[in-house]
N, C-alpha and C positions, 0 to 999 in steps of 0.2 A: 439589296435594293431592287424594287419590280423597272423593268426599264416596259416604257412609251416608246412604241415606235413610230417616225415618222415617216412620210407617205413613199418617201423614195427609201428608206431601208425597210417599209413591208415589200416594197416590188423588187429588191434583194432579196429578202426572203423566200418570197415566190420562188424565183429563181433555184437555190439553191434545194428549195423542198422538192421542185420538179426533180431536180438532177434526180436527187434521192430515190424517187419515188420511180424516173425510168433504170437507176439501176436494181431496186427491186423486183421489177416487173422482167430485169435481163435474168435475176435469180430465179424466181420464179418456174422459167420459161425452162431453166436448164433441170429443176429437179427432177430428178429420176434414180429408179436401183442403180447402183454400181457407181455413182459421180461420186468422190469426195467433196469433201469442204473447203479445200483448199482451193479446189477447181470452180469452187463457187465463188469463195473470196477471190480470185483473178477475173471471172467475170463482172461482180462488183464493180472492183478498181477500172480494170478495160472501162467502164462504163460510165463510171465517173469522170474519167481524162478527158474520153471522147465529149463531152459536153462542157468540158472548162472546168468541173471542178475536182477537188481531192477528198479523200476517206479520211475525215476526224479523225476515224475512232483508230486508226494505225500509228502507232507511236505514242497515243495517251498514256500519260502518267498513274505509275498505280500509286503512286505516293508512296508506298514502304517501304523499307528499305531491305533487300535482298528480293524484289520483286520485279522483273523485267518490264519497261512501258509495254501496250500491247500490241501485240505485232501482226495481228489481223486485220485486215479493211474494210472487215464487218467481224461481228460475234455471230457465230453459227454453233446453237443450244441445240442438241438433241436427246428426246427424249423425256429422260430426267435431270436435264441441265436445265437450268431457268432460263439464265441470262450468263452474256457475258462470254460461251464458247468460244476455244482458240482453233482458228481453223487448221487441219491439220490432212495430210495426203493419207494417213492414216487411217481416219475415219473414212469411209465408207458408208451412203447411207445406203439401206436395204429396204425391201419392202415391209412397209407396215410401220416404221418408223414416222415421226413427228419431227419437224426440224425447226426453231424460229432463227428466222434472221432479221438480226436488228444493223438498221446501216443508219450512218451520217454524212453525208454530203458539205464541202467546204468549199464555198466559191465569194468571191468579193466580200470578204471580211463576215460573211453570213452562214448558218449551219441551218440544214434541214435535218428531221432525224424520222424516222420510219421503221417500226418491226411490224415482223407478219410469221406466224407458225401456219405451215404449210404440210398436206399429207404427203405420203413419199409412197405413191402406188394405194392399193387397197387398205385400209387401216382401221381397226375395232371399231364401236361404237361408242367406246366411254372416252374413244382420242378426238371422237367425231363429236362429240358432247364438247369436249373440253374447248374445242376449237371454237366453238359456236357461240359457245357462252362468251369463253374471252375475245372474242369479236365486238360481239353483242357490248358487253360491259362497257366497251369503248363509247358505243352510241348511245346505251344508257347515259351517262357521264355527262359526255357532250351537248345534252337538253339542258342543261343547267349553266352551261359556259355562254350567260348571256349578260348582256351591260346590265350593273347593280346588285348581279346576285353576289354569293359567297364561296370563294376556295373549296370550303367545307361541303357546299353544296354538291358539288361534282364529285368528289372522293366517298361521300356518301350513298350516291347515287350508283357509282360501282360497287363498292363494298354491300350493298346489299344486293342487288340481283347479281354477282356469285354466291353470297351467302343463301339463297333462298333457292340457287339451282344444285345446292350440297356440293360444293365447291369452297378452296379458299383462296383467300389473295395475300401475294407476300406483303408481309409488312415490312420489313427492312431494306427494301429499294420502292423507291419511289419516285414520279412524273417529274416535270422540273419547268420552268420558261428556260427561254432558248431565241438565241440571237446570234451577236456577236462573241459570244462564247457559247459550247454548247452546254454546257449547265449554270445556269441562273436562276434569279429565285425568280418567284414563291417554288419550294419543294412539294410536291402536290401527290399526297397520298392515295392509296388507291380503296380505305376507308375510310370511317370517321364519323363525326354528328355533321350534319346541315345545322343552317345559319352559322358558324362559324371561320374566321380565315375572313383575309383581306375581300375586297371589294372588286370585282371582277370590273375592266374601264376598256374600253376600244382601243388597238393598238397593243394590248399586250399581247404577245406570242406565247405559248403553253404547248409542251410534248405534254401530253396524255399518254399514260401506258399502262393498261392492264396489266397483271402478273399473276396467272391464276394456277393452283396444285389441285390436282384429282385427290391426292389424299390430305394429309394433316399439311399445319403449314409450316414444319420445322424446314429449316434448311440448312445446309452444311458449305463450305468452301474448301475446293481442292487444292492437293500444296501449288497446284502451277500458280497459286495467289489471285486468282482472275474469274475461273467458273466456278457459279454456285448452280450445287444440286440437290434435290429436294432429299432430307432425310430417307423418307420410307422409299425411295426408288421408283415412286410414282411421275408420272407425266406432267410435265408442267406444258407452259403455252405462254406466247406475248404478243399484244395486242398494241400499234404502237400507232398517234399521226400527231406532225406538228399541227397545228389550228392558229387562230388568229381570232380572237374576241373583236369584235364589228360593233355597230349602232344596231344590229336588228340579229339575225342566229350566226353563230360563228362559222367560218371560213376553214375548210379542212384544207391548208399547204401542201400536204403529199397524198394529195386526190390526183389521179391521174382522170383527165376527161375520157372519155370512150369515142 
């Protein structure tokens, strides 16, 4: 069921998307050669506390069974990991590498949720492509999340300008609304036909999240149960913001002002 949010739980909302949004910007701020992911994921956390709220995404349920809940307070993807990486002191990023870090903020019964792939020093041109595009997709998208249109609309709207920049988009993760839990429906693909899919109304909350591969768009899952990476070894990227459907163009929640 699509939840309606009322005026005092989008200004919860708010809230928590902010947290979100300054602990990515504390991410952000620390990439460089030589940090691991783990020292990323503790800035995260540091960053969430400091503001009142907690990391969702640490301790979620993988649901299967012989699969650990996740034990990072962000998924940190490198490379050709999509979604979903376990932070680890092991990894190391280097230069030239790609990193997305996808985080969720939990504060007063509310979740914000934000990813962002980020260069790591100097970095090729087809990662500087990739980055762009799945940015871009996001704001594609987003012209369509307006009162009266269609689900379908927006998922459409990505799914073609990656396809037309010779890009692909995963299809077996997909956007979600997002509240008081952090995954709610509608499930919101990142292609599809327009005019189809519920009825876009004021008040509903929606993560948008591009998911785009430089090469095919096979993917694979490793036995840690948790990260997926793309078949051919190729670079993925993710593109993430909660938003909020309005009476007039929607409202990006983990927009940080400048």
């Amino acid at each position: 069921m699509v939840t309606i949010k009322s005026k005092q739980e989008i200004e919860k909302m708010r809230e928590a998307c902010k947290i979100a949004a300054l602990a990515q910007r504390a991410v952000e701020e620390a990439i460089k050669p030589g940090i691991s992911t783990w020292e990323l994921d503790r800035i995260a956390e540091n960053t969430m506390k400091q503001y009142g709220a907690i990391p969702a995404e640490k301790g979620y349920p993988s649901g299967v069974k012989g699969v650990p809940d996740f034990p990072g307070s962000i998924c940190a993807s490198v490379n050709d990991e999509v979604i979903h990486g376990i932070p680890s002191k092991r990894v190391i990023l280097k230069e030239g590498d790609i990193i997305s870090i996808d985080l969720v903020a939990y504060k007063d019964g509310f979740h914000g949720d934000c990813a962002r792939t980020y260069a790591v020093g100097n970095i090729n041109k087809e990662s500087q492509k990739l980055m762009e595009v799945t940015k871009q997709a996001f704001f594609e998208g987003i012209q369509f999340a307006k009162k009266g249109n269609r689900l379908g609309d927006i998922s459409h709207a990505i799914g073609e300008f990656v396809e037309k920049n010779g890009l692909n988009v995963v299809k077996e993760f997909q956007g979600h609304g997002i509240g008081r839990q952090m995954h709610e429906d509608p499930g919101i693909p990142n292609y599809g036909k327009a005019g189809r899919g519920i009825r876009l109304e004021p008040g509903m909350t929606l993560a948008i999240e591009p998911m785009v591969m430089l090469g095919s768009d096979e993917i694979l899952q490793l036995e840690d149960g948790w990260t997926i990476v793309t078949e051919d070894g190729k670079n993925a990227a993710h593109y993430e913001n909660t938003i909020l459907i309005t009476e007039n163009k929607p409202e990006i929640l983990t927009k940080l002002e400048k």
